[in-house]
N, C-alpha and C positions, 0 to 999 in steps of 0.2 A: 912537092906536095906529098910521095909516096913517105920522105922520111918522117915529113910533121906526124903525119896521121898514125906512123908507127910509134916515136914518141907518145905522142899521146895514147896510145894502147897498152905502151911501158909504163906510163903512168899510172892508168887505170889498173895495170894488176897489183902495182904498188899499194893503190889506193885500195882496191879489194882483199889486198893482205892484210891491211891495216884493222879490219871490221872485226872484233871481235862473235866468234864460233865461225866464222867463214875462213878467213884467213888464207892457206895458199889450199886448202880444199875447195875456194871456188874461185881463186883469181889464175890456177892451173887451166881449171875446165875455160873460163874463159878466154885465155889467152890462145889456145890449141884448137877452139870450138868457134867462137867469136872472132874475135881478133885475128885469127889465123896466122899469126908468128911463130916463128919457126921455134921448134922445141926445143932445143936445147936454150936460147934465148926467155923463152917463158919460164924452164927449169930453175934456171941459174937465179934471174929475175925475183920468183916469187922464193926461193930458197934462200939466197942474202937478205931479200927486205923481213921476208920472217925471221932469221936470226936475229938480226939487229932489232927487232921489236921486242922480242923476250929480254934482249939485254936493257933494252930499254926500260920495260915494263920493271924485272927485276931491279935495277938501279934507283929506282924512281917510285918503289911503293913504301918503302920507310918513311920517307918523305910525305907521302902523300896519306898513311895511315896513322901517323902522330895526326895531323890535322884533325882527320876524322875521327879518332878515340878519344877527342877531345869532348863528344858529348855521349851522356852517360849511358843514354838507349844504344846507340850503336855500339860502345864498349861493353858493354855486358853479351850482345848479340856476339860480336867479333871475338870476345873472349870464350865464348860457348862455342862457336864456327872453329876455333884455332884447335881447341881442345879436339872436338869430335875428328876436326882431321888428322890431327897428329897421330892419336890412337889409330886412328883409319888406315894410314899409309906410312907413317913412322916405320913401323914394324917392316915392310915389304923393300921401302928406302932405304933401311938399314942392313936388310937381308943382301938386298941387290947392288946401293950402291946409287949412284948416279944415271946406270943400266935401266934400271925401276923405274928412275925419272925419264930417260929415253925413251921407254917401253910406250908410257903412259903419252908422252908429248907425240908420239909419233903414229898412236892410235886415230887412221883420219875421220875420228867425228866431231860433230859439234859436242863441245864439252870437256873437250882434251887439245893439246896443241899448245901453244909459248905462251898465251895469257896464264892458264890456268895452270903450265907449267911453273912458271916464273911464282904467282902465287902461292905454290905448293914447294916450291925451294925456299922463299923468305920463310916461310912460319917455319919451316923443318930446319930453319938458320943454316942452308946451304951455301959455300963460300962461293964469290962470283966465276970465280974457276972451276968448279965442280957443277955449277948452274951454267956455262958455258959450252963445253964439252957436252954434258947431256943434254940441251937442247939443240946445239948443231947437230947431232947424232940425231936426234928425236926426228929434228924438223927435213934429215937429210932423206930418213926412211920414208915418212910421211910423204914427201916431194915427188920420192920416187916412186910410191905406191898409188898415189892420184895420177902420176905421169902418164905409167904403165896401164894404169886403170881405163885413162882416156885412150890409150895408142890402144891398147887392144880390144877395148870395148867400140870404138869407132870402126876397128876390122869388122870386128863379128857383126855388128850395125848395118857395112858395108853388106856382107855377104845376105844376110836377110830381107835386105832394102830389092836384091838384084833381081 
């Protein structure tokens, strides 16, 4: 019964990776807070399924943005969106590198992370290897910085609870 129910806890942070602006900023807290699975286990966990979702997401938005520029309001919008961003982050991209993009993916808030990563690599026509490397990077900081955020914020929690 003990291993179903941890499967199923594995799953659920999977699936909380999955939610876009949540991602492994809340399938971490849950897994360490909730679940109570052992951390390196959560770590590992919510740090490969968010990799592989960036690659996902990245692989799979040309595809799925021909479809939608197929009607004229949306492309006009989407072509106005690309623009504004590119000027936006182009520059900082180009400065930094794929670094820029790690910086940005690995910022833990909602708003930043492998969705919006991956979106901001297509328009900037980053190659899947260069969108690879700085999102495991991104999402590796990110990982660690929610990890540590909960182990030490649960100390400190600890000490004022006593």
């Amino acid at each position: 019964m003990a291993v179903a129910s941890r499967m199923i806890d594995i799953l659920k942070i999977i699936a909380i990776t999955f939610i876009p602006t949540l991602e492994l900023r809340a399938s971490i807290p849950f897994g360490i807070f909730i679940a109570k699975l052992p951390t390196l286990a959560v770590f590992f966990t919510a740090f490969i399924t968010n990799v592989f979702l960036g690659m996902i997401v990245f692989m799979l938005f040309d595809k799925f943005i021909h479809v939608l520029r197929k009607n004229k309001y949306f492309n006009r919008f989407y072509q106005k969106t690309v623009e504004k961003a590119q000027k936006k982050v182009k520059e900082k991209i180009n400065r930094y590198g794929p670094i820029g993009l790690s910086i940005f993916i690995a910022i833990p808030l909602p708003g930043s992370g492998s969705y919006t990563g991956a979106l901001i690599a297509n328009i900037l026509n980053l190659n899947k290897k260069q969108f690879f490397i700085a999102n495991a990077v991104g999402v590796f900081v990110a990982a660690l910085a929610v990890t540590l955020a909960c182990l030490t914020g649960s100390a400190t929690l600890a000490v004022f609870l006593k």
